[in-house]
C-alpha positions in Angstrom: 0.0 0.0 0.0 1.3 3.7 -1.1 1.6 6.2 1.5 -1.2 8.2 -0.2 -3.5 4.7 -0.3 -2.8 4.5 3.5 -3.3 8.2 4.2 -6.9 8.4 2.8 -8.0 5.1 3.3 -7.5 6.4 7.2 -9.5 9.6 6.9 -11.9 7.4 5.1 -12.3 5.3 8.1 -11.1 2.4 6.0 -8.7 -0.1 7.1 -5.1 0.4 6.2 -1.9 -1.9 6.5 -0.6 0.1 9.1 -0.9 3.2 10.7 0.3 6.6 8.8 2.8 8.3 10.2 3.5 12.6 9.9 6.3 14.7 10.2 6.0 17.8 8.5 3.1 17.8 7.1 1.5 21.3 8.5 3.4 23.8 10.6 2.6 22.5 13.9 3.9 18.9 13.2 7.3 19.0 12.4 10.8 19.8 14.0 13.0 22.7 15.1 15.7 22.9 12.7 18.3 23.0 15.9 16.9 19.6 16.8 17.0 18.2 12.5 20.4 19.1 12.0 21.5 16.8 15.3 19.0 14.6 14.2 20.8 14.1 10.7 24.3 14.1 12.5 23.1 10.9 14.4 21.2 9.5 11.4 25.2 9.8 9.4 22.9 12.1 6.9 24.8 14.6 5.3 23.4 18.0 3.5 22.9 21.5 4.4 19.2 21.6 6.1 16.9 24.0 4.9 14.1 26.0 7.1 10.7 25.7 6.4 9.5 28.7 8.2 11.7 31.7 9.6 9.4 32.6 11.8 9.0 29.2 13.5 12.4 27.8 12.7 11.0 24.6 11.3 13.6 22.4 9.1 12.0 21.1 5.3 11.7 17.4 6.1 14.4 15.9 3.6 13.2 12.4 1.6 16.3 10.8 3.3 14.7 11.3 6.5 11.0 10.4 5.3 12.0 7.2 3.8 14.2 6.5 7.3 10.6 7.0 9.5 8.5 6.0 7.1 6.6 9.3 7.0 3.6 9.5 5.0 2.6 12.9 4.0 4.0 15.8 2.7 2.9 19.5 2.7 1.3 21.1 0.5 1.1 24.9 1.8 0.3 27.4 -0.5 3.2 30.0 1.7 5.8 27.7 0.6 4.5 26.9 -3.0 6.7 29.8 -4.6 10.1 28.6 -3.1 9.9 25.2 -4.5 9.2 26.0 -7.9 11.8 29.0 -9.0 15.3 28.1 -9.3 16.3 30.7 -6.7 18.9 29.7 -4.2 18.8 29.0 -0.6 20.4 31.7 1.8 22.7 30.1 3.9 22.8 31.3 8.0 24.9 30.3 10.9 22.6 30.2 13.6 23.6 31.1 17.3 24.8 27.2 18.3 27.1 27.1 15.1 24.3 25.4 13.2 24.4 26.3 9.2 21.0 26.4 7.6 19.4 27.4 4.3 17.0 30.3 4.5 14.3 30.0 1.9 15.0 33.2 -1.0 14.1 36.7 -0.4 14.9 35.5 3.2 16.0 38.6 5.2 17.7 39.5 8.5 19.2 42.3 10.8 21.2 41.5 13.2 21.4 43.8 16.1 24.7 44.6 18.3 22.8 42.9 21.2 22.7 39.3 19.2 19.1 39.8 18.2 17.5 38.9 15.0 14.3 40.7 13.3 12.9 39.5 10.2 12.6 42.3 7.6 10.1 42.9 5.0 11.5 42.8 0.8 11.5 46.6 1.6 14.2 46.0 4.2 11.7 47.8 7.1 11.3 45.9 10.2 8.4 43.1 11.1 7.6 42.5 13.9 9.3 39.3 14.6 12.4 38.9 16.8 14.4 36.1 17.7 16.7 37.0 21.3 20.4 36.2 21.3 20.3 32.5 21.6 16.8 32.2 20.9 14.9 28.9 19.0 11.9 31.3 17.5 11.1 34.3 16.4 8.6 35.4 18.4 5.9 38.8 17.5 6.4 41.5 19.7 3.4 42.9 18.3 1.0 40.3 19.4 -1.6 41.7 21.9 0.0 45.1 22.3 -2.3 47.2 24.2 -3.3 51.1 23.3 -3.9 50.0 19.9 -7.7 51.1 18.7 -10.0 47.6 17.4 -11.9 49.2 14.2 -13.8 46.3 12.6 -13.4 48.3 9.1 -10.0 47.7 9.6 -10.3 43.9 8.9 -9.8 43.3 5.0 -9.2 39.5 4.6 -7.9 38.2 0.8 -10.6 37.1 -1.0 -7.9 36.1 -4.0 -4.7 34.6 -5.1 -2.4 36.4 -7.1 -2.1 34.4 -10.5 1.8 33.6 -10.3 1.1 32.2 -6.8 -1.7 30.1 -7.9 0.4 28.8 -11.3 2.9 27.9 -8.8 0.5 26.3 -6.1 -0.6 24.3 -9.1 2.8 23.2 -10.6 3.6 22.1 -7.5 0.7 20.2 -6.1 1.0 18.6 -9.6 4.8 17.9 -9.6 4.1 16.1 -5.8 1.2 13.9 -6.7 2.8 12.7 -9.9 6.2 11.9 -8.6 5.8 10.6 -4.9 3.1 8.9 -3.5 2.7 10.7 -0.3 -0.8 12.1 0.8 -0.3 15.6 0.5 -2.4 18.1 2.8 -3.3 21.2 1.5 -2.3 24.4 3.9 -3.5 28.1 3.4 -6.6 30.5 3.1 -7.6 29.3 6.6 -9.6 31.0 9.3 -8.3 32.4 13.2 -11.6 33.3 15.3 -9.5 33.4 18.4 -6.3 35.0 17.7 -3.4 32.8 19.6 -2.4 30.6 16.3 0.8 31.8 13.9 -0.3 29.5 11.4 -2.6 31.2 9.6 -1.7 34.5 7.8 -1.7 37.2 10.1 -4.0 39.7 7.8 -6.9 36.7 7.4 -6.9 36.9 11.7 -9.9 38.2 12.4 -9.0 39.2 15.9 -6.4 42.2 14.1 -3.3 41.4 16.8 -5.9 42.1 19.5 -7.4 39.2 21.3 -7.8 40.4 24.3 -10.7 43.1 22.8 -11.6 40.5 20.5 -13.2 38.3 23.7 -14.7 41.2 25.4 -16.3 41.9 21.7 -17.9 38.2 21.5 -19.7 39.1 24.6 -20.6 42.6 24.3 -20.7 43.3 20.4 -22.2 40.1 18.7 -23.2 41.3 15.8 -20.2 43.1 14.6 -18.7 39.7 15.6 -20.7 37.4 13.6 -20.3 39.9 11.0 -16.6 40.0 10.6 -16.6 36.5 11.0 -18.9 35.9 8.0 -16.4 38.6 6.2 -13.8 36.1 7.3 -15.4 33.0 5.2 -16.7 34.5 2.3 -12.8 35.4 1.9 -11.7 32.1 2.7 -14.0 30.5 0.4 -13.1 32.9 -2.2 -9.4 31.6 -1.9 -10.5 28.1 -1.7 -12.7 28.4 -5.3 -9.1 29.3 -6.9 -7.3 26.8 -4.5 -9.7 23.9 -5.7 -9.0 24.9 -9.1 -5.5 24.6 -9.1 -4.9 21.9 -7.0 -8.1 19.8 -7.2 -7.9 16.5 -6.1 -4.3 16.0 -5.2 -4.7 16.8 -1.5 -6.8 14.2 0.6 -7.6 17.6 3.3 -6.8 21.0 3.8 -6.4 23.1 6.8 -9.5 25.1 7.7 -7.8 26.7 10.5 -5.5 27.1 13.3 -7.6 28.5 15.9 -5.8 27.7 19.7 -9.0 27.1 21.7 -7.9 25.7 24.9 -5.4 26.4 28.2 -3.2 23.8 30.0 -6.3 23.5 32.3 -9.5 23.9 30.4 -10.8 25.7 27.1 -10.5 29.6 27.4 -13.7 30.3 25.7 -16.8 29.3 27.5 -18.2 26.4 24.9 -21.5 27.9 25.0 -20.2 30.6 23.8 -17.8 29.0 21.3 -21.3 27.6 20.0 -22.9 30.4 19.4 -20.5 32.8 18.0 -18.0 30.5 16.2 -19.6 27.3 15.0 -21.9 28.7 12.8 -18.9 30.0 10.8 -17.3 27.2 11.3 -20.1 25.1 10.3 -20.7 27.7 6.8 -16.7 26.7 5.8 -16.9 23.0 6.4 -19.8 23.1 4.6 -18.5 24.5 1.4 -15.7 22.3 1.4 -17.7 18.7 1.8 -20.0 20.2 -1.1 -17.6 21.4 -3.6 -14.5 19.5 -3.0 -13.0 15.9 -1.7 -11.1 17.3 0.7 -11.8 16.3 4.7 -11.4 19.9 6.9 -8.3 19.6 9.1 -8.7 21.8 12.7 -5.5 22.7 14.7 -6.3 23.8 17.8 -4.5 23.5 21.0 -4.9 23.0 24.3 -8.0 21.1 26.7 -10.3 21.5 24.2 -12.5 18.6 25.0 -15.9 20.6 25.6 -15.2 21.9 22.0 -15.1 18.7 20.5 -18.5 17.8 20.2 -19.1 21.5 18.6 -15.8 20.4 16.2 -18.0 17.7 15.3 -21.5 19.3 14.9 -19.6 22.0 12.4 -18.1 19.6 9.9 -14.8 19.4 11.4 -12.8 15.7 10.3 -9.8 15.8 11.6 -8.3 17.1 15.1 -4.8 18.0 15.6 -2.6 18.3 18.3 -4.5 16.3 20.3 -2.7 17.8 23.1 -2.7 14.3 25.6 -1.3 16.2 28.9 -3.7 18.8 29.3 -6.8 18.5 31.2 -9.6 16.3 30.5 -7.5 15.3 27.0 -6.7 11.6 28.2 -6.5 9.4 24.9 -8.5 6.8 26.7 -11.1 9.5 26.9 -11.1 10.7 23.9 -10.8 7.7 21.9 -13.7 6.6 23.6 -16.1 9.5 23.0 -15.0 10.9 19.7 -12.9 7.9 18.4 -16.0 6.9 15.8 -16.5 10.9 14.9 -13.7 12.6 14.7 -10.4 11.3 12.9 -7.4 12.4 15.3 -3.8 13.3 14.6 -1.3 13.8 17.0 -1.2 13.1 20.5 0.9 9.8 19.7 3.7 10.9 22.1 3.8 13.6 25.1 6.4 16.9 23.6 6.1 18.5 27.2 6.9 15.7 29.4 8.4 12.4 27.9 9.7 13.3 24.2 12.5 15.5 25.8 13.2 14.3 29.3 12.4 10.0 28.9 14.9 7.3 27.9 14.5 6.0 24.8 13.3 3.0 25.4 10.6 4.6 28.0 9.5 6.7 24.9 9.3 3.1 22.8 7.0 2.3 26.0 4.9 5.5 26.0 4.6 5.3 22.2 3.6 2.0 22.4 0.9 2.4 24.3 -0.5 5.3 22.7 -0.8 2.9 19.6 -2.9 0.8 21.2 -5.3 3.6 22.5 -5.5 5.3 19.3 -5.0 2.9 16.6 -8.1 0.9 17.6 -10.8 1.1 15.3 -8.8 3.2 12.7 -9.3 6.5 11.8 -5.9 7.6 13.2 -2.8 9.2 12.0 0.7 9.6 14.4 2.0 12.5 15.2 3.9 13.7 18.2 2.0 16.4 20.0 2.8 19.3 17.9 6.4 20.4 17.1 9.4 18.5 17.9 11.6 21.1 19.8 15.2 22.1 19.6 16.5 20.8 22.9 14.9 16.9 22.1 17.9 14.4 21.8 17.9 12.8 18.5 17.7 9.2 19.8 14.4 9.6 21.4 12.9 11.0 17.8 14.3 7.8 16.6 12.9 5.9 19.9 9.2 7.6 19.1 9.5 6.9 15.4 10.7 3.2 14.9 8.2 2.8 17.7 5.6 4.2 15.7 6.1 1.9 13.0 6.8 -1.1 14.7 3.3 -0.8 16.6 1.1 0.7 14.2 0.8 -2.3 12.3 -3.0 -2.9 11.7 
């Protein structure tokens, strides 16, 4: 069975011949780059790695290291389309450890006196992103700022692709599907109702860099709300007419949105409240998609989010990622359980805040293991560690959680 046969016949609640495996396949589950180049280094892989994202640090997955843990999918993000498809070179970086990397083109940085990074626009001004001296991430310092004035007007979402990008979106979803045969999930266009994701293009947030305001508003002004939020989808669904065009049916799901929705402890939105203002937006997105495309709708959303999940469900939402196992109320018994038959989960295969970096290896084969067994019953599951591999994790416990994963997620 193909990797793309495997990959769909899971979303499809169909029986595979083993469990798919991810790595890279959306933004929030890959690897720090720090922790891919000692990853390589222990793997006797040689090669410059490349970053996926500045912003997050995230290293390309490389088919050497696919192959190796027998990943199954592959990205298809409309951000990263253009990169792959000129013939423009890489920008190589020493990082702050001594670590050389490849900067996708157009890539550029100022390096301040202190040691700190900021990403710069083509125009060479500043964004807003900064990475400290010895830092992993480049982190917004705009994010939240107070004193700034919310003016719904303000809120002009895409409702379009620039041709080039969508010629390019096509060449390579094309190029992919006819020359591998990894599932390939579609990234981009996507919706933020709640303001705490990166993922999702920071001028399609409907929140405007002001969540804090944002909840107050879903209380106190609903109908500017549910407005803007409707302003939201028509402009997503605007993007995904084009997006379907181009691409069609070479992606087995794309990413409605990234829309953080839980704490540590317990969702930060009341879940009534989450019903009535979000889910019918929600619900009007999904919607579109199962009635005009093949795609499933892939949700990221962190955190305890397990009062939200029946309200995932209800609005048309297939697939769950993180699955973020060490908060509150987000046991895998429990979930499996209740949403196991409803809701097709991916991630939460091995614990990123408390084994993944700080277990043996052969108690991460052990934890791994057992998540298998949870998850995989029934079908309708796809591993992933719970989102991003970070830079500090020693690269014999991603091998540990990896050769686990295959070993046990035979069907």
């Amino acid at each position: 069975m193909t990797s793309r046969e495997r990959v769909e016949r899971t979303v499809n609640r169909q029986t595979p011949d083993r469990i798919p495996v991810d790595l890279g396949g959306m933004k929030a589950s890959g690897i720090s780059v720090f922790a891919y180049n000692r990853l390589k280094k222990y793997l006797g892989l040689s090669g410059t790695p490349k970053v996926l994202d500045a912003r997050f640090m995230l290293a390309a997955v490389e088919e050497e290291v696919r192959h190796r843990f027998h990943i199954d999918v592959m990205p298809l993000d409309i951000e990263n389309a253009l990169w792959w498809t000129r013939n423009e070179e890489w920008l190589p970086e020493k990082l702050h450890d001594g670590t050389v990397v490849l900067f996708p083109p157009h890539t550029k940085i100022r390096k301040e006196p202190d040691g700190v990074w900021i990403l710069l626009n083509q125009d060479n001004t500043p964004t807003s992103y900064r990475m400290p001296k010895g830092g992993f991430y480049f982190d917004d310092i705009s994010f939240n700022k107070t004193g700034k004035k919310f003016n719904p007007s303000d809120f002009r979402p895409s409702s379009t692709i620039p041709d080039e990008h969508l010629d390019s979106v096509s060449r390579y979803g094309r190029y992919l599907y006819q020359n591998t045969d990894y599932g390939l999930l579609g990234w981009g266009c996507g919706v933020c109702f709640l303001g705490l994701s990166l993922i999702t293009n920071s001028a399609d947030n409907v929140t405007m860099g002001m969540p804090d305001e944002w909840m107050v508003m879903l209380m106190t002004e609903k109908d500017t709300c549910h407005e803007m939020m409707d302003r939201s989808v028509e402009a997503s669904i605007g993007c995904l007419k084009l997006l379907r065009e181009a691409v069609g049916d070479y992606c087995f799901a794309w990413g409605i949105a990234a829309d953080d929705s839980g704490t540590q402890r317990r969702e930060f939105i009341n879940p009534d409240l989450w019903a009535e203002m979000l889910k019918p937006h929600y619900k009007k997105l999904c919607s579109w998609i199962h009635k005009n495309t093949g795609w499933k709708t892939f949700l990221h959303s962190c955190g305890s989010v397990y009062n939200l999940i029946p309200h995932f469900i209800d609005a048309g939402v297939d697939i769950l990622n993180p699955v973020q196992t060490s908060a509150e109320g987000m046991s895998p018994e429990r979930l499996k359980s209740e949403f196991g038959d409803k809701l097709i989960f991916w991630g939460g295969g091995c614990d990123t805040q408390n084994v993944l970096g700080r277990a043996t290896p052969e108690e991460i084969r052990l934890h791994v293991r057992k998540r298998m067994e949870i998850f995989a019953k029934g079908g309708g599951y796809v591993f992933n560690q719970v989102h991003n591999i970070q830079a500090n994790v020693p690269p014999e416990n991603i091998v540990a959680m990896f050769d686990a994963a295959h070993e046990y997620g035979t069907c």
